[in-house]
C-alpha positions in Angstrom: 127.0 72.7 37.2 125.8 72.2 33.7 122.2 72.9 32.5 120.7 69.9 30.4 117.2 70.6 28.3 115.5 67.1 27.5 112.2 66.3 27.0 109.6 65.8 29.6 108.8 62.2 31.0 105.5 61.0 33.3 107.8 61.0 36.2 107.8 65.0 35.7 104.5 66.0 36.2 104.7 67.1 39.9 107.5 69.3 39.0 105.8 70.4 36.0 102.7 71.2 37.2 104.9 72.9 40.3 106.6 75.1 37.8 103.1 76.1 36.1 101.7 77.2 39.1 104.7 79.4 39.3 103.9 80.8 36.1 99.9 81.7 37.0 100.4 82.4 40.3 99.2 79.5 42.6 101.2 78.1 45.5 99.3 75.2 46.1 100.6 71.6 44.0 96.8 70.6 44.8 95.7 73.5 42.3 95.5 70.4 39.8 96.4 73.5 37.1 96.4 70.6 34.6 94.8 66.9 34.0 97.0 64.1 33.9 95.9 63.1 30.6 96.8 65.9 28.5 100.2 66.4 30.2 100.6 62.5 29.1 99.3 63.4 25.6 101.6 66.4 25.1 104.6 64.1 27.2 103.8 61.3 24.7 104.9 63.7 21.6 102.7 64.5 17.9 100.9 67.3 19.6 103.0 69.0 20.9 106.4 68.6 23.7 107.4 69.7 27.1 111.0 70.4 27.7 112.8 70.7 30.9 116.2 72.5 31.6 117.5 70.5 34.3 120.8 70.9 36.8 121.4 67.8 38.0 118.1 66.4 38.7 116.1 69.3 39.7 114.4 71.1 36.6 114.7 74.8 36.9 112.6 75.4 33.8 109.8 74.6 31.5 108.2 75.7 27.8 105.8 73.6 26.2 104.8 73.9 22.7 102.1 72.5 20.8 102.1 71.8 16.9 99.3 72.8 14.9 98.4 72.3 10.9 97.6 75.5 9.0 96.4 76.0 5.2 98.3 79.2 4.7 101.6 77.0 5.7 100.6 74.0 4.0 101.5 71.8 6.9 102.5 72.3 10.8 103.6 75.1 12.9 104.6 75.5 16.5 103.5 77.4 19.0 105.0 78.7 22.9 102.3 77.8 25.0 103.9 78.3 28.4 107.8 78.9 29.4 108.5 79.3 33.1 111.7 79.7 35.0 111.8 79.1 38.9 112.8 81.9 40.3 116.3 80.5 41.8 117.7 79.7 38.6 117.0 83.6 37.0 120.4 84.6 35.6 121.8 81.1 34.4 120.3 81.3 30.4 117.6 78.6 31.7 114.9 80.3 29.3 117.0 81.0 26.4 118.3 77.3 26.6 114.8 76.2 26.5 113.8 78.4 23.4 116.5 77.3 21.6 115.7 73.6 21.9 112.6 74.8 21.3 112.8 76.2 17.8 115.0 73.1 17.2 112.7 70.0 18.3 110.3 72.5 16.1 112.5 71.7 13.1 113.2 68.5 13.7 109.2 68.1 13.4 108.8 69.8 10.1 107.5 72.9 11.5 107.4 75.9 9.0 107.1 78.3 11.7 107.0 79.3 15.2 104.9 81.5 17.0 104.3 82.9 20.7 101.9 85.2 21.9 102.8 88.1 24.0 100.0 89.2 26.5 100.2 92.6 28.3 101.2 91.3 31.3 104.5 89.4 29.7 105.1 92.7 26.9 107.8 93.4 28.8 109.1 89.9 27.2 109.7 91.0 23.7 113.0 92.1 23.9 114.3 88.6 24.7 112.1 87.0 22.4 113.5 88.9 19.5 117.5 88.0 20.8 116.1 84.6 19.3 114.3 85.9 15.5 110.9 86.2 16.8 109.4 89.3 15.3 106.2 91.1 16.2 103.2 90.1 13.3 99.7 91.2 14.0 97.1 91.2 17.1 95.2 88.0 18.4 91.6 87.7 19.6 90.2 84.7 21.2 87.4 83.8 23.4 86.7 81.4 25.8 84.7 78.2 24.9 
């Protein structure tokens, strides 16, 4: 079978939110990991996009990415916010398909650049990350609001 990425539709949200909780651990659909209105934001495009790598009709895959403005790039970047591959489909390229549409619907948007962040629990991540250009810049903080 052949592996399709397109973007994310309404109709997708049970499997999207089914993939996430894949991704953070939770077995439970009712988690409600996310809210229905900013999957339809990010779904409805500007912010940011969620792509599927589908065979046939069942997505085996997710990444979401969110565009951002920034001074130092004088207009928008992109950023990885979450990419997830179910567990059947390991082996068949389903997350390098979706990074490369990813850094591709990030050009089409204008994007100057596109980052990810590695945390220590996904280090072990960064040799397939930089099969696709990424390149290790700096440390992040952050703190919860």
């Amino acid at each position: 079978m052949t592996i399709t990425v397109r973007f994310a539709e309404l109709r997708d949200r049970d499997r999207c939110e089914e993939l996430l909780n894949l991704l953070v651990g939770n077995t439970a659909a009712s988690e409600n990991i996310f809210s229905g209105q900013v999957f339809k934001t990010i779904v409805a495009g500007g912010h940011g996009r969620v792509l599927l790598a589908c065979e046939d009709k069942l997505a085996l895959g997710m990444a979401s990415i969110s565009f951002n403005y920034a001074l130092r790039y004088d207009g928008r970047y992109a950023q990885l916010e979450e990419l997830i591959v179910d567990p059947v489909a390991r082996g068949k390229n389903v997350g390098g398909l979706l990074v490369e549409e990813a850094l591709k619907t990030a050009r089409d948007e204008g994007c100057k650049e596109f980052g990810l962040y590695l945390l220590e629990s996904t280090k072990h991540n960064q040799p397939f990350y930089e099969k696709y250009g990424f390149g290790v810049i700096g440390h992040e903080m952050r703190q919860s609001l």
